[in-house]
C-alpha positions as CSV (number, residue, x, y, z in Angstrom):
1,X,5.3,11.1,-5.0
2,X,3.4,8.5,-3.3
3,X,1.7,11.0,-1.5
4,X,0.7,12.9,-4.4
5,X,-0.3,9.4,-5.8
6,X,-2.7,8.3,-3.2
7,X,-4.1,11.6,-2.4
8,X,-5.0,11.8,-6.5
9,X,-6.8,8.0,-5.4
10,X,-8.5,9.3,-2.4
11,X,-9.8,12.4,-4.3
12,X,-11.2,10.8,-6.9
13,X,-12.9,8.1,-4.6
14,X,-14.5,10.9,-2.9
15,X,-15.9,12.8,-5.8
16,X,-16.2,10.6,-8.0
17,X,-19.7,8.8,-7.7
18,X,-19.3,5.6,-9.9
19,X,-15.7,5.2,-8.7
20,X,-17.0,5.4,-4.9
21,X,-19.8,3.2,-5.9
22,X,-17.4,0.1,-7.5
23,X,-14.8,1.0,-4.4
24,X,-15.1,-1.7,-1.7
25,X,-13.9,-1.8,2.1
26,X,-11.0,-3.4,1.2
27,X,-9.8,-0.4,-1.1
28,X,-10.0,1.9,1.9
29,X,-8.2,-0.2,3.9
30,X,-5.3,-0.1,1.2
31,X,-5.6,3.8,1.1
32,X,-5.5,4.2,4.7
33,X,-2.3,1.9,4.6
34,X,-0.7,4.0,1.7
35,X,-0.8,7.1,4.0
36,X,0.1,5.4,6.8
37,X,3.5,3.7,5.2
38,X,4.0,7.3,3.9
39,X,3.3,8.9,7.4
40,X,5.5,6.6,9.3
41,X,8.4,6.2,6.1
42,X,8.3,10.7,6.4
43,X,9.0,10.3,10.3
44,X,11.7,8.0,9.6
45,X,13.4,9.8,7.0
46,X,13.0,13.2,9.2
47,X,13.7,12.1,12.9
48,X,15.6,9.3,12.9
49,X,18.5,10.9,10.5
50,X,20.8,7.9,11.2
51,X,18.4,5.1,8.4
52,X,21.8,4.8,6.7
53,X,23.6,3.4,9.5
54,X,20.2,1.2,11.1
55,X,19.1,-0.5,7.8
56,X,22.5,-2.1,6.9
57,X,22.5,-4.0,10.4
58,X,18.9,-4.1,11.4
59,X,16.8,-3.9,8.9
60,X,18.9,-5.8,5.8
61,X,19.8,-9.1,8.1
62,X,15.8,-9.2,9.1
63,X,14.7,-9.0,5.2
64,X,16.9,-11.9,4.7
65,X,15.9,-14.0,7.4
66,X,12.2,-13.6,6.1
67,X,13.3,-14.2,2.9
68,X,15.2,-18.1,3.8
69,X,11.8,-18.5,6.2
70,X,14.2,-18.1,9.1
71,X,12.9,-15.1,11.2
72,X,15.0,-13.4,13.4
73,X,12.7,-10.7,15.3
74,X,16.2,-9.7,17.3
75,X,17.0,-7.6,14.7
76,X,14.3,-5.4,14.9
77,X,13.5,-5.6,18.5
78,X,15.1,-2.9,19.4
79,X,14.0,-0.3,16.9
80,X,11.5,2.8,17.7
81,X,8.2,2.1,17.4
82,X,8.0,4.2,13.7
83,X,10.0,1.5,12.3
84,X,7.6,-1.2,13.6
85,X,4.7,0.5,12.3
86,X,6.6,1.7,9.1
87,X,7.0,-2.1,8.7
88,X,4.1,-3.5,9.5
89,X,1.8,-1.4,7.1
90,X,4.4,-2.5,4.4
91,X,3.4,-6.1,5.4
92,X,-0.1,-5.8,5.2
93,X,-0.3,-4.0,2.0
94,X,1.5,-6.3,0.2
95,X,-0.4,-8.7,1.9
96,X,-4.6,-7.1,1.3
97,X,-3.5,-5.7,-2.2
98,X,-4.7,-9.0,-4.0
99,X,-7.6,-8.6,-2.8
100,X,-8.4,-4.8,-3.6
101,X,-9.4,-3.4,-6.6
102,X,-6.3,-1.4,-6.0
103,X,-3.8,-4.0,-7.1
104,X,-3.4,-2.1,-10.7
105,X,-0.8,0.3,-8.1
106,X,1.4,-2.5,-8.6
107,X,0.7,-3.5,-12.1
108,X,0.8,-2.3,-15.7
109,X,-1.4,-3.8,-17.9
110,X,0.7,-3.3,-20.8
111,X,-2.1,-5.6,-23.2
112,X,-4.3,-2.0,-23.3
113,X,-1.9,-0.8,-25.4
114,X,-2.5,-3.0,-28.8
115,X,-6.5,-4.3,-27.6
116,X,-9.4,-2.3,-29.2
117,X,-11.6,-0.2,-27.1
118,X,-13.9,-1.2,-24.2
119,X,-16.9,0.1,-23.1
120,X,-17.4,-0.7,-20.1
121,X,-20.9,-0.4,-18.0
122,X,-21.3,-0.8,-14.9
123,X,-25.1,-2.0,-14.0
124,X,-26.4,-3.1,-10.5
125,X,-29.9,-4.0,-10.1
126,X,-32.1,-1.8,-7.7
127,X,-33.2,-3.2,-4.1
128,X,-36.6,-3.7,-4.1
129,X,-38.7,-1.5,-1.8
């Protein structure tokens, strides 16, 4: 599903012209980082068949020695390089999407249900020649 998910955002960022026009760097970045958590978390799931076994010793110990600011990098030290990656790109999206325009992935803004209607325009003023 979160394939499907940020495909559907990268299509409509491609053919969409006022979408592409509002979408900054930082929004690709995030896309690019959606795949690439999905890529890496789709070679986990399909070549390393033994997650069960790794993430209750490895992984689960490391999240809770980031969690109590006490990082111990043994845990994971060891792992193949798709669990570093699949890691790291989970890192730096939670870390770039504040600054994205891509942060309503993790929100729902449940106030548009009860406000009126908003038109919204989007106006930019032309570069002078």
């Amino acid at each position: 599903m979160a394939l499907v998910g940020a495909g559907i955002m990268l299509y409509r960022r491609l053919t969409n012209s006022k979408i592409r026009a509002v979408t900054t760097p930082v929004d690709w970045i995030i896309l690019s980082l959606l795949f690439g958590q999905v890529f890496f978390g789709l070679v986990l799931a399909f070549a390393y068949r033994w997650g069960a076994t790794w993430f209750l010793h490895t992984a689960t110990p490391w999240m809770n020695s980031l969690a109590f600011f006490q990082p111990a990098p043994q845990y994971v030290t060891a792992m193949p390089l798709a669990h570093k990656f699949h890691f790291l790109t989970g890192f730096l999206l939670f870390a770039l999407m504040p600054f994205s325009r891509l942060v309503h992935i993790a929100t729902f803004p449940l106030s548009y249900l009860w406000r009126r209607f908003q038109l919204v325009i989007w106006t930019r003023r032309k570069a002078s020649s």
